[in-house]
C-alpha angles and dihedrals in degrees: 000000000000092000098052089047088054087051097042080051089051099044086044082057096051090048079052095057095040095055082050092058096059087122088068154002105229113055110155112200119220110255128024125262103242116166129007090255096048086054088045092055096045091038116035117128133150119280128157093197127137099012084150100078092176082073102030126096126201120198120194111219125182115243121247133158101242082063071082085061100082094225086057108048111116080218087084089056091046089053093044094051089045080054093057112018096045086222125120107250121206135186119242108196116206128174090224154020080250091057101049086050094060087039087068091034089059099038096244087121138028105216144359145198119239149182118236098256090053103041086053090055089044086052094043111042105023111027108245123147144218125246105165137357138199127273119230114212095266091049094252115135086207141054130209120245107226146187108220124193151178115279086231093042113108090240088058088047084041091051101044100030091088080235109144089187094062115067123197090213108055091047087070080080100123108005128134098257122210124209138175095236148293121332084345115159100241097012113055111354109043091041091043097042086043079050100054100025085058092036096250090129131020119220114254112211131353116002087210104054122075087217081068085068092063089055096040084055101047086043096055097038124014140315085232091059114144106240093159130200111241109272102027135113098272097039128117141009081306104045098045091051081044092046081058106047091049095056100247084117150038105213127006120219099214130123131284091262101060092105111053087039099061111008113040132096124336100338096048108136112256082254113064127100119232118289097254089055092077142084136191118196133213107304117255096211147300129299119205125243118249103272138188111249125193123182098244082222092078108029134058135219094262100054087046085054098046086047097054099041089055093046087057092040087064092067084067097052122074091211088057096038088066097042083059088056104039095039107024096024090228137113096222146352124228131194125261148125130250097253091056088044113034088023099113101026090086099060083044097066094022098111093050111114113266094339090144100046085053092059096041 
């Protein structure tokens, strides 16, 4: 009880700082937020706020520093939901997807937003559930991880010359790969795990160690391989397709999407290649969209459904509409359960080394 009450203090602070910044809307704080301790000790003031905790919901959201930029303070998301849902909403703030994770395990927080990878490892090792997920543009919940190329490259030729005998995919062996990062969904897992599943790749060290995957990876493809840190020039959807048109690269594991989100008509990065220069390849499988996960321990049908029915209420409101964009980088959310939506993510990263005993 003495930990929600440090969070409600906290969540009663940042409403506190947000109704301060009504001159602008880009007030940028001095210092970054970087863990949930260091915000209760900068923010902690008295509240007495959602003391019924049979009509409070707590929501863990990772910490970032653009939560200091107004339009991207969960706290938004917290209001609206009070809005629609009665309830007294409160902000959980966690320094990673891991955290929020053990936050609804333990029953600190109710639910949580995360990305595929996470919310399969929260399915699979500790029992929460899913009770919405995000919308991508074209009303998929899912997104296909994809290999894309240059049109000149052999795997294109290989791809489009009707030649059974030539295979786009083994002739990665070798390539500059580009991902989007580490243990990333499309950019690292589902290509990797479709790789080494079809024998594509052998895997390099220990099976039951995740490090083995960095070997198996250099080794398949190249020792130049792009495997970037979060933030820098090669990372993301956007760095790895980037890594490719400039020429670091050779093929670029990204989603099906890439294209039409960074190099297409008047607002196309300086530098992408023209459309036509590009290839994708067969998909190797689906990703998962981000979904909203609650451990069913803590939380009955009724409030599941109240919740629910007040995430996809936020697809008909202008003001949530645009939550969604600004906070959850989506244009809806849709309901669903964690078997219909992570259910074949699983088979999908189950040959990549040690990729269970990492999540356990």
């Amino acid at each position: 009880m003495n930990e929600r009450k440090g969070i409600q203090d906290l969540s009663k602070s940042l409403k506190f700082l947000e109704e301060q910044a009504t001159f602008t809307k880009a007030i940028i704080i001095t210092g970054l937020i970087i863990s949930a301790s260091v915000l209760y000790l900068t923010f902690n003031v008295n509240y007495d706020e959602c003391e019924d905790e049979n009509n409070c919901l707590i929501i863990a959201f990772e910490v970032k520093d653009t939560y200091l930029i107004w339009d991207k303070n969960p706290q938004h998301l917290a209001d609206k939901l009070h809005i629609l849902t009665g309830m007294d909403v409160e902000i959980y703030p966690v320094s990673n997807s891991g955290a929020a994770i053990e936050a609804v395990d333990k029953g600190n927080a109710d639910l949580a937003f995360l990305d595929g990878a996470a919310a399969w490892l929260a399915w699979e090792v500790y029992d929460l559930e899913v009770l919405a997920a995000e919308q991508k543009a074209d009303g998929r919940v899912y997104y296909n991880a994809t290999a894309w190329v240059k049109s000149d490259s052999d795997m294109a030729n290989a791809y489009f010359d009707d030649d059974e005998s030539t295979d786009p995919f083994a002739l990665m062996e070798g390539k500059t790969s580009c991902h989007t990062g580490w243990l990333k969904s499309a950019g690292m897992l589902i290509p990797m795990g479709y790789l080494i599943g079809n024998g594509y790749a052998e895997v390099i060290g220990n099976p039951n160690e995740i490090e083995s995957l960095r070997n198996t990876v250099t080794n398949f493809f190249s020792e130049e391989s792009s495997i970037p840190e979060g933030g820098t020039q090669y990372s993301s959807y956007k760095g790895a397709l980037r890594c490719l048109s400039d020429g670091t690269g050779d093929v670029a594991l990204v989603k099906d999407s890439v294209i039409n989100s960074y190099c297409t008509g008047s607002s196309a990065e300086s530098w992408c290649l023209e459309e036509d220069e590009y290839v994708m390849l067969p998909a190797f499988g689906q990703a998962p969209s981000h979904p909203a996960v609650y451990n069913p321990e803590y939380m009955n049908s009724e409030k599941i459904k109240l919740i629910q029915d007040a995430l996809v209420a936020l697809n008909n409101d202008n003001d949530g509409t645009q939550i969604l964009k600004d906070l959850l980088n989506t244009d809806g959310m849709v309901i669903t359960d964690a078997q219909t939506h992570l259910g074949t993510y699983g088979e999908a990263v189950s040959n990549v080394p040690g990729i269970q005993a990492f999540f356990s």
